[in-house]
C-alpha positions in Angstrom: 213.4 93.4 -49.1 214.6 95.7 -51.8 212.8 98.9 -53.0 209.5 97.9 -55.1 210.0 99.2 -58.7 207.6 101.1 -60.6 207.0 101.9 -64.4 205.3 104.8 -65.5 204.2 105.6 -69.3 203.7 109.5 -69.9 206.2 110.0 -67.0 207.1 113.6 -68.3 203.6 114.7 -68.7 201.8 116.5 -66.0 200.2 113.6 -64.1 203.6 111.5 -64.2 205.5 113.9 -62.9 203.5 114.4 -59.5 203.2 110.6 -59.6 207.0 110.0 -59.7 207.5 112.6 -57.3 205.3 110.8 -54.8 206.7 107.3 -55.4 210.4 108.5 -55.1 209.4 110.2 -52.1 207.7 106.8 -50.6 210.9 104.8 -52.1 210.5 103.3 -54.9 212.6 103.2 -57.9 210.5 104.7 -60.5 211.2 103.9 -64.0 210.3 106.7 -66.4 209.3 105.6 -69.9 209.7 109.0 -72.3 209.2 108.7 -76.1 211.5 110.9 -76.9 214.8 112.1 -75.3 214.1 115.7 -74.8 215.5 117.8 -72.1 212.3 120.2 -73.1 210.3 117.3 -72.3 211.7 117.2 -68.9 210.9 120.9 -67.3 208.3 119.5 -65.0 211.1 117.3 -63.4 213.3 120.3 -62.7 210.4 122.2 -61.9 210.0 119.4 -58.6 213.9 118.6 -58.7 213.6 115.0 -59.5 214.9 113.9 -63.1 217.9 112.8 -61.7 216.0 110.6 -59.5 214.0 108.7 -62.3 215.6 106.1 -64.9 214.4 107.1 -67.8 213.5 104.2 -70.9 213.3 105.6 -74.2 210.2 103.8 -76.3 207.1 104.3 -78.3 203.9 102.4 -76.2 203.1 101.2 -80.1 206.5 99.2 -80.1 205.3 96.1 -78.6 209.5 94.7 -78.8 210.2 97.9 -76.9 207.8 97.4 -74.4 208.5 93.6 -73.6 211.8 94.2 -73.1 211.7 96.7 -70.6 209.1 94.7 -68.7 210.9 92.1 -69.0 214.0 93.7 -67.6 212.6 95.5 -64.4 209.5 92.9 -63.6 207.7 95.8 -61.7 205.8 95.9 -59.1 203.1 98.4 -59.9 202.6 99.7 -63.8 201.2 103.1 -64.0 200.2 104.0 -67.9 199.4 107.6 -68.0 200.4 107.6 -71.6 198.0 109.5 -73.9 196.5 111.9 -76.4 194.8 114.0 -74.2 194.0 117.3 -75.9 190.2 116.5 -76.7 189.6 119.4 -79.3 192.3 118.2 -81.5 191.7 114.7 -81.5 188.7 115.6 -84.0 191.9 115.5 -86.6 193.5 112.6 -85.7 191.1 109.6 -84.5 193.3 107.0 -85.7 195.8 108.0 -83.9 194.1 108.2 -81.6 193.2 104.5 -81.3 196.4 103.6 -81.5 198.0 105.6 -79.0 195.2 105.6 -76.1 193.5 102.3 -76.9 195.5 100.0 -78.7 198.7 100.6 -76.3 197.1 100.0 -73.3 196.5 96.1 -74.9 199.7 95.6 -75.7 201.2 96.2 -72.5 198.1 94.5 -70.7 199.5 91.8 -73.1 202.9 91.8 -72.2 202.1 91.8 -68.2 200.2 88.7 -68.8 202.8 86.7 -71.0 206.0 88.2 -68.8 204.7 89.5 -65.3 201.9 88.7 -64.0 202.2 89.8 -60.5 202.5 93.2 -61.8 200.0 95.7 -60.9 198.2 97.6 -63.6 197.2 101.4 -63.4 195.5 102.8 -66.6 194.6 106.2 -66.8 190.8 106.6 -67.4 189.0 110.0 -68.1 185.7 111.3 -67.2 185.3 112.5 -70.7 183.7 109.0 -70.9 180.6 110.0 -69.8 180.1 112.9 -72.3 179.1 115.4 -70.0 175.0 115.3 -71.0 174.2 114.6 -67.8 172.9 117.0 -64.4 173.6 114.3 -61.9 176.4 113.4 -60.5 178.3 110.5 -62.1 180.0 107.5 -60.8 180.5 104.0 -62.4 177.3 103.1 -62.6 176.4 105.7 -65.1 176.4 105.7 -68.6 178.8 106.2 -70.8 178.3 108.4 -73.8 181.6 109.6 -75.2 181.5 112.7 -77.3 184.8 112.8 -79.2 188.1 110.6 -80.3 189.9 111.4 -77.2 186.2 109.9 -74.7 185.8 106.6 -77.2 189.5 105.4 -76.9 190.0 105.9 -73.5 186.7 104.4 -73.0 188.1 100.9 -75.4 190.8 101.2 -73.1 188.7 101.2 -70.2 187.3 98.4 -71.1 190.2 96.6 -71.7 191.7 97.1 -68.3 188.5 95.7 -67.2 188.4 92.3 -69.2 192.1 91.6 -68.9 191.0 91.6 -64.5 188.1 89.2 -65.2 189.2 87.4 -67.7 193.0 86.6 -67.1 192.9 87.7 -63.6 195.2 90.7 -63.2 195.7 92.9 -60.9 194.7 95.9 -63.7 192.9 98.8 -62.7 191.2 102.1 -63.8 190.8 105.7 -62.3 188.5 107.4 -64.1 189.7 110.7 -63.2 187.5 113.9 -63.7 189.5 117.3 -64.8 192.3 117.8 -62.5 194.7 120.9 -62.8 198.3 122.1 -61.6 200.5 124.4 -62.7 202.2 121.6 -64.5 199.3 121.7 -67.1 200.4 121.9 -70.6 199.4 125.1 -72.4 196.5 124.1 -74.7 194.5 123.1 -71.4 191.8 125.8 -70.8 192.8 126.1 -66.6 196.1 127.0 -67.2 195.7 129.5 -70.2 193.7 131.3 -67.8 196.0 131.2 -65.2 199.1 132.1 -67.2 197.0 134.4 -69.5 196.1 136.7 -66.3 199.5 136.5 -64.5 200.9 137.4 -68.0 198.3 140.2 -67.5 199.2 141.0 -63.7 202.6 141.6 -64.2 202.4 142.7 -68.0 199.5 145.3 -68.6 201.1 147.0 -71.1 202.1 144.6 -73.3 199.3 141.7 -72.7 197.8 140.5 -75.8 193.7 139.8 -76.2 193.6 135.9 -75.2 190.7 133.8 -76.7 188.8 131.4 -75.0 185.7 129.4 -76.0 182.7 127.5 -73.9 182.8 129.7 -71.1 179.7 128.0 -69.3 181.0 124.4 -69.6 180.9 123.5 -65.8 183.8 121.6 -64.7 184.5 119.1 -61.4 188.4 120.5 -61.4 190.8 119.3 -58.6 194.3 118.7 -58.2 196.5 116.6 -60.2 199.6 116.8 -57.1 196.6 115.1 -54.7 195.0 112.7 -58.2 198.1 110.6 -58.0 197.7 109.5 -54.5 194.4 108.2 -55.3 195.8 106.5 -58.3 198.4 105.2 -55.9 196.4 103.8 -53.5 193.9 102.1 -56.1 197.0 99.8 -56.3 197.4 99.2 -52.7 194.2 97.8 -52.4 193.8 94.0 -52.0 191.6 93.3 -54.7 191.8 95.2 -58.5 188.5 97.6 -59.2 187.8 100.4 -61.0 187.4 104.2 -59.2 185.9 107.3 -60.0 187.7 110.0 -58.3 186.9 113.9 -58.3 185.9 116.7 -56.0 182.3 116.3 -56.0 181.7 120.3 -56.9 181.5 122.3 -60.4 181.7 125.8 -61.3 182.1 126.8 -65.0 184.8 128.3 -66.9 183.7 131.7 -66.5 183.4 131.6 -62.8 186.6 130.1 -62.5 188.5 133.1 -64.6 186.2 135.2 -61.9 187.6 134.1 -58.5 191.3 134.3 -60.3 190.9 137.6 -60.9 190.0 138.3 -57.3 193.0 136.2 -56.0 194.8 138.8 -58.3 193.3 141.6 -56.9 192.3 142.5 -60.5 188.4 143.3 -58.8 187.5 146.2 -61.4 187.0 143.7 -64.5 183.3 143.6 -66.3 181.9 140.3 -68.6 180.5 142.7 -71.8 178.4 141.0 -74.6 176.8 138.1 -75.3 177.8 134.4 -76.8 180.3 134.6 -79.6 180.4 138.5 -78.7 181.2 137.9 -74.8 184.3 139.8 -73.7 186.1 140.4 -70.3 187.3 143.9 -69.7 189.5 145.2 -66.7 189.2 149.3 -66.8 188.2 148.8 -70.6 191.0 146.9 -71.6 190.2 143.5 -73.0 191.7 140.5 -71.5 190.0 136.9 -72.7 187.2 137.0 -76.0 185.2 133.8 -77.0 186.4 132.8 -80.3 184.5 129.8 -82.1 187.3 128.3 -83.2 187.6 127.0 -79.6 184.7 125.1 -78.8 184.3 121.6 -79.5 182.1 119.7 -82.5 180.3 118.7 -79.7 180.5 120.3 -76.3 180.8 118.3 -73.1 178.4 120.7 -71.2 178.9 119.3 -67.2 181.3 117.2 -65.9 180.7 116.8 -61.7 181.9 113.6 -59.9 179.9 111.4 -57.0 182.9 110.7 -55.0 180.6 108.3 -52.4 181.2 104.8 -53.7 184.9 105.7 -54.2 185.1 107.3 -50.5 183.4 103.9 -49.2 185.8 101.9 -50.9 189.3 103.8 -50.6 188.9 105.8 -47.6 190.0 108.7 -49.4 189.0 111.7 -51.1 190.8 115.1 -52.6 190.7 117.7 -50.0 191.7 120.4 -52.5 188.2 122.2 -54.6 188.1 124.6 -56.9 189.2 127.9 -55.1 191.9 126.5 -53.0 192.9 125.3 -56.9 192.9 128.5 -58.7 195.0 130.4 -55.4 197.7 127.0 -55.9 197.8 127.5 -59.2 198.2 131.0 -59.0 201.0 130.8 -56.8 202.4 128.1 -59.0 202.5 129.6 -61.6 204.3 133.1 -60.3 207.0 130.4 -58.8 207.5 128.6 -62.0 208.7 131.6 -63.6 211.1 132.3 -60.8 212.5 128.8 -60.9 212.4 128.7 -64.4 215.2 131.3 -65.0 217.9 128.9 -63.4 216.3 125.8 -65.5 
């Protein structure tokens, strides 16, 4: 029996990467589909040393001809599209686009798995932004969905679409809806890792460090792991019959706690919160490290985010070990090694 093949969409991005590593490391031959043939796009590969382990397909998700035929040519086992928008702020600018890259794409490969492979398994990256973030219980997939920006309502179409493409032509597609999860591998924009780099930068940079804004600081977050997310998405596809899974850690703390326990990781204990609401500052020994700044909250906030992992536990016998302090330390320690193994990238 030869190796099972796997496609992944977004493969460069921070969720694909930790996914490829994990099926290269189980033996599959993972196909890599970039959109554009960037070596820049490709530091997180070096970052785990495996880019020369992935074949990489060049295509845009909205070129259905591009898509066929590299379906057509591997017939994959497993299809994991982690392909998106995801930077919710600015998709306020662009909602077509929106539409088209999260929503619409996810239909046209659901359509080419159904006219050319059908025995493919279907992975599609779904997003806890769904639910809008209104809500002080804990959420799972019986709760309501209320999405608050572009970014929620097309991954919530796409959602959907997974969903009827199962029931009505009967395949194998399934969704994670996947609360925050963070790595080191985060792009920039993200609020977890502009922290992070933000007060390493600091760390090892006092003198120079430049006043970083920030802007909800009492949104409360479920953030896990994104190297541990993509065994769950893994395993959703090792189950014997297609359903949809919530998966997250279960606990919340906001962003303003979470720059707090960095800072102790850091050793960085002598820092003060000064002001209030737009004025809100953090000092360490009077300097000024993060400000809020307006022009960084949303048009409309997703206050709380926190997962009910029970009904997923139940079903897939698995759950992230990794919470939020054991995050910030990995992350921490991530971060100081990227920069190391940078230099020689």
């Amino acid at each position: 029996m030869g190796k099972k093949i796997a496609i992944i969409s977004g493969v460069c991005g921070q969720d694909g990467s930790y996914l490829a590593h994990l099926l290269i490391q189980k033996k599959y031959k993972v196909i890599g589909i970039e959109r554009f043939n960037s070596q820049q796009q490709k530091w997180r590969h070096k970052f785990l040393n495996i880019e020369s382990k992935i074949f990489y397909e060049q295509a845009d998700l909205n070129d259905e001809m591009a898509i066929t035929k590299i379906i057509r040519k591997y017939k994959p086992d497993e299809f994991y599209n982690l392909a998106a928008h995801s930077f919710v702020k600015s998709s306020f600018n662009q909602p077509l686009n929106l539409i088209d890259t999260n929503a619409k794409s996810v239909v046209r490969i659901l359509e080419c798995l159904k006219n050319f492979s059908r025995n493919t398994k279907f992975y599609q990256a779904s997003t806890s932004e769904m639910y809008g973030g209104q809500s002080k219980k804990k959420l799972d997939l019986n709760s309501q969905f209320n999405p608050r920006s572009p970014y929620a309502y097309s991954k919530l179409l796409a959602h959907f679409a997974t969903k009827n493409y199962r029931e009505a032509e009967k395949i194998f597609a399934c969704s994670g809806v996947l609360f925050n999860h963070e790595s080191v591998l985060r792009g920039e924009e993200f609020v977890t890792k502009k922290i992070i780099k933000s007060l390493v930068d600091f760390k090892l940079s006092p003198m120079t460090f430049k006043i970083v804004g920030l802007g909800n600081l009492d949104a409360m977050r479920d953030w896990g792991y994104a190297g541990e997310y993509v065994y769950g998405m893994w395993k959703i596809l090792q189950m014997k019959k297609p359903d949809d899974y919530a998966i997250g850690t279960g606990k919340t703390i906001s962003v303003r706690d979470f720059i707090n326990f960095a800072l102790i990781y850091l050793d960085l204990k002598n820092f003060s919160w000064v002001g209030k609401g737009l004025n809100e500052k953090l000092l360490y020994e009077n300097k000024i490290i993060f400000k809020v700044d307006k022009k960084y909250f949303r048009k409309t906030e997703v206050d709380r985010l926190q997962c009910d992992i029970d009904q997923t536990f139940k079903k897939l016998k698995w759950k992230p070990k990794i919470v939020f302090r054991t995050l910030i330390k990995k992350m921490i320690d991530d971060e100081i090694s990227l920069r190391k193994n940078l230099v020689s990238i």
